[in-house]
N, C-alpha and C positions, 0 to 999 in steps of 0.2 A: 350311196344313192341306190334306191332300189327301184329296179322297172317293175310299169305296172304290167299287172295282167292280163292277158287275152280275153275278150268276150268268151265267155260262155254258154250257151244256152239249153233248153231243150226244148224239142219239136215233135211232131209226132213220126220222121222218121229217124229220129236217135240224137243226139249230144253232140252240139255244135260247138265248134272253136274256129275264130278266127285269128289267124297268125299274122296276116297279112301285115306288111310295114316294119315287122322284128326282122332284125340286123340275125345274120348267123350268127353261131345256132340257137338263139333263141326260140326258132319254131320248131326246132325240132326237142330241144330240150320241156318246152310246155305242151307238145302231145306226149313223151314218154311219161312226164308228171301226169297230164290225163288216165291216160290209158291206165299206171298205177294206181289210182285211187280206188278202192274198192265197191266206194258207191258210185262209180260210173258204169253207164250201164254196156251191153254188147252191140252198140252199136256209136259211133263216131262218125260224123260225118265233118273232115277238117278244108277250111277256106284258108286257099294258100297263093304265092304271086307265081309258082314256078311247080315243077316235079320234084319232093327232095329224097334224090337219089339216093343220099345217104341215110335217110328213117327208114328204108325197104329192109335193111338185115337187120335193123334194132326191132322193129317190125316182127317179123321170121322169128327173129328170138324169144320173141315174150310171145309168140302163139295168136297172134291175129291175122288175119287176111288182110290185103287192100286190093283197093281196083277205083281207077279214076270214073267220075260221073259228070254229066255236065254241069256245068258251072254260069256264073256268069262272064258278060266276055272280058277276058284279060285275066282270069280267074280262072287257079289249078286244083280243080275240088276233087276231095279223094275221100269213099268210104272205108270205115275201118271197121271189121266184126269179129270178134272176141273168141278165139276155137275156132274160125273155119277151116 
């Protein structure tokens, strides 16, 4: 049985995903699949239920930035940009 995939989208300020409602780690495993794909673009903006602590050094690793932005409420939105 395979889970399905997170929303996708794009906007005009960068490449939406929504996690929200994935058991660990699923949301963290479908932004590192994000951010890998080579046609995604430099900038991410990911809709999350919490801070996940643990995508900050996988993060660091592969050479992105983050910084939370507001969200809606109940909602842990965090941009991600590619080199900074």
């Amino acid at each position: 049985m395979t889970a399905e995939a997170p929303p996708v989208w794009n906007s005009a300020d960068g490449t939406h995903i929504d996690v929200r409602g994935l058991p660990p780690p699923e949301p963290m495993v479908a932004v590192i699949a994000l951010i890998e794909r080579p046609e995604t673009g430099d900038i991410i903006i990911v809709h999350l239920e919490r801070e996940p602590v643990f995508l900050f050094p996988e993060l660091d690793e592969r050479g992105w930035s983050y910084e939370p932005i507001p969200g809606d409420p109940g909602e842990f939105r965090l941009r991600l940009t590619r080199g900074a």
